[in-house]
C-alpha positions as CSV (number, residue, x, y, z in Angstrom):
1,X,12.7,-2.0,-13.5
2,X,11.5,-4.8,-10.7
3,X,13.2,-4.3,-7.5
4,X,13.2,-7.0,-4.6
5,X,13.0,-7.1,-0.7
6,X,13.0,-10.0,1.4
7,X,10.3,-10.3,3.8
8,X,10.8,-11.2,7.6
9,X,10.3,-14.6,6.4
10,X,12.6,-15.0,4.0
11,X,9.9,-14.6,1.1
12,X,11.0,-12.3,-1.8
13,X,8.9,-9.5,-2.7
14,X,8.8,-7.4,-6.1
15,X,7.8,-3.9,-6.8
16,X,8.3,-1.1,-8.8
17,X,9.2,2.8,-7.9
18,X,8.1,5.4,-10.6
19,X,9.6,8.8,-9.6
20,X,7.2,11.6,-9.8
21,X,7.3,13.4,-13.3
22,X,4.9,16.0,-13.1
23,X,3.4,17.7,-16.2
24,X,4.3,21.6,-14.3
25,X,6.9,20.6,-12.7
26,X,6.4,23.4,-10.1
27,X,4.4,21.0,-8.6
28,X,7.0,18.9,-7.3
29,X,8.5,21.1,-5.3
30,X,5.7,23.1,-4.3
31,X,3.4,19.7,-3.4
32,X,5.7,17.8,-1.7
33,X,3.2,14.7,-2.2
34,X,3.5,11.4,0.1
35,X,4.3,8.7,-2.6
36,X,0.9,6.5,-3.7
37,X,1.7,2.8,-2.4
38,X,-0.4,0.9,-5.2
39,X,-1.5,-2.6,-4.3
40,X,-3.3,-4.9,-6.6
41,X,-6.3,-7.7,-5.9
42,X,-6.8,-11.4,-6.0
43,X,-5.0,-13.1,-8.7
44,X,-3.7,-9.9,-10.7
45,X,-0.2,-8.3,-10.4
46,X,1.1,-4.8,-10.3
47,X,1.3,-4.7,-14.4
48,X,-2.4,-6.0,-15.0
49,X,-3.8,-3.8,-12.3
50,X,-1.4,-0.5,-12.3
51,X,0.5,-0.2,-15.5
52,X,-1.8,-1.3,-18.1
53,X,-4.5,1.0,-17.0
54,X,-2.1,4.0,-17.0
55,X,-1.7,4.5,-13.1
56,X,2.4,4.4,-13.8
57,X,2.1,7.9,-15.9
58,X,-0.9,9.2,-14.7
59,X,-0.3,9.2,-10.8
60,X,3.8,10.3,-11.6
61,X,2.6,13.2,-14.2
62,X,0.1,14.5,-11.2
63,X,3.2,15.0,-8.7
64,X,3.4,11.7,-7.2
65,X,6.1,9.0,-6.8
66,X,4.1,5.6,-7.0
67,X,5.4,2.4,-5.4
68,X,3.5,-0.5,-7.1
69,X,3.7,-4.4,-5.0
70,X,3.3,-7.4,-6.4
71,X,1.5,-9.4,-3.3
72,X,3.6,-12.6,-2.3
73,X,2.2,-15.7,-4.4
74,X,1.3,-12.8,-7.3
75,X,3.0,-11.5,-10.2
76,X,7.0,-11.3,-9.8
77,X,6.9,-12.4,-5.8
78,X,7.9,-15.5,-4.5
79,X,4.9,-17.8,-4.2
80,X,4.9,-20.5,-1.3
81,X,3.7,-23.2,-1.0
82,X,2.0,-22.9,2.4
83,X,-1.3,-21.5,2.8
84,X,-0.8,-20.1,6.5
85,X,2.2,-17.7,4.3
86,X,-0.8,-15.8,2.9
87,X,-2.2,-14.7,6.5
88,X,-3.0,-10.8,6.2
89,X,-0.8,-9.9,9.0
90,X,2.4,-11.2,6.9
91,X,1.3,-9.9,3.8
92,X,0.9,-6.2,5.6
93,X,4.2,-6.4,7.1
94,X,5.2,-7.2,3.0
95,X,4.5,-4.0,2.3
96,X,6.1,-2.4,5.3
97,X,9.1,-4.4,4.2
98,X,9.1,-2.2,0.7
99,X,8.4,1.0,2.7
100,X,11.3,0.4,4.9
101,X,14.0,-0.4,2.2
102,X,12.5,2.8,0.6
103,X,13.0,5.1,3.7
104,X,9.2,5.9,3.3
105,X,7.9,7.0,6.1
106,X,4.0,8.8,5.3
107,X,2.1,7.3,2.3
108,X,-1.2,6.8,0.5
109,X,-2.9,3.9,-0.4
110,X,-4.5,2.7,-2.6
111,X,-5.6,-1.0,-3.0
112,X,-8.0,-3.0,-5.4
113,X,-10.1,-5.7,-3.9
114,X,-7.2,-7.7,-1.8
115,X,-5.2,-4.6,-2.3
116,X,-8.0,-2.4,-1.0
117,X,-8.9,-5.3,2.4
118,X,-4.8,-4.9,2.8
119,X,-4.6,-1.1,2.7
120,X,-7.0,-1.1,4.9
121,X,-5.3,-3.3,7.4
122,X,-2.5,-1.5,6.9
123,X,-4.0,1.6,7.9
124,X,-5.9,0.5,10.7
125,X,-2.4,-1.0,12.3
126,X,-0.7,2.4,11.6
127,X,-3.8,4.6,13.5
128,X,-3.5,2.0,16.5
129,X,0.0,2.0,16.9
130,X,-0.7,5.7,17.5
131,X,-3.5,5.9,19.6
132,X,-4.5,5.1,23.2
133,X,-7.1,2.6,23.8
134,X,-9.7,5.5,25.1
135,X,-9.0,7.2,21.6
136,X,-10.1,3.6,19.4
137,X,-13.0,3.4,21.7
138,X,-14.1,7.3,20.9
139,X,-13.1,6.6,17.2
140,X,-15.1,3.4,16.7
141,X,-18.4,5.2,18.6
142,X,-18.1,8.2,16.5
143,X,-17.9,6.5,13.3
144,X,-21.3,4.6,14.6
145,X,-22.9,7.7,15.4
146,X,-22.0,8.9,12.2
147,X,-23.6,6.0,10.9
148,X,-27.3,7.0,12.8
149,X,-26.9,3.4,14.4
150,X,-26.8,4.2,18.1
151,X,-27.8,7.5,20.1
């Protein structure tokens, strides 16, 4: 069933909540699994990219709740009509918007082409809140060293 949140700017949001139904239902006590935040690319929607490939019983069956987003301007959102409403920032804080009338705190993501760039803004917003600018720096030259770019 679609559920809505309004957005900071007044834009409505929809998304779906499948509670975790694990095959061994051991699992769900035992796992204690953050819930999978699913978000979907360009020009799809939460049904074309999540539940009509299975991710609604497959992630739910392994232990997982799943949230699944329809983007604003996709699926069951609102769409505006202005194209400075699509700017990444506001369509990350859309998905913090779910999270919060969810009382989700820690998640995973996982994103498909616009979904995947947004997860990953998401994420990188999230590690930044919670680190000091000495710790970015030593993050950013460690995952270049990892890369074999600089010595």
């Amino acid at each position: 069933m679609t559920s809505y949140v309004t957005a900071a700017d007044g834009i409505d949001i929809a998304y779906d909540v499948v509670e975790a139904k694990p095959d061994d239902p051991s699992t769900l006590d035992a796992g204690h699994a953050p819930p999978v935040v699913l978000i979907h690319g360009f020009g799809a929607n939460r049904v074309i990219t999540w539940r009509n490939t299975n991710w609604y019983q497959t992630l739910p069956r392994a232990g997982h709740r799943l949230v699944a987003i329809d983007c604003r301007g996709h699926g069951e959102s609102q769409k505006p009509h202005n194209p400075e409403d699509y700017d990444e920032g506001r369509m990350t804080a859309d998905i913090v918007a779910v999270l919060v009338e969810l009382g989700i705190g820690s998640i995973d993501l996982m994103g498909y082409s616009m979904g995947a760039q947004l997860a990953i803004r998401l994420a990188r917003n999230k590690v930044r809140e919670r680190m000091t600018p000495a710790d970015q720096d030593a993050l950013v030259r460690d995952f270049v060293d990892d890369l074999g770019t600089t010595k």
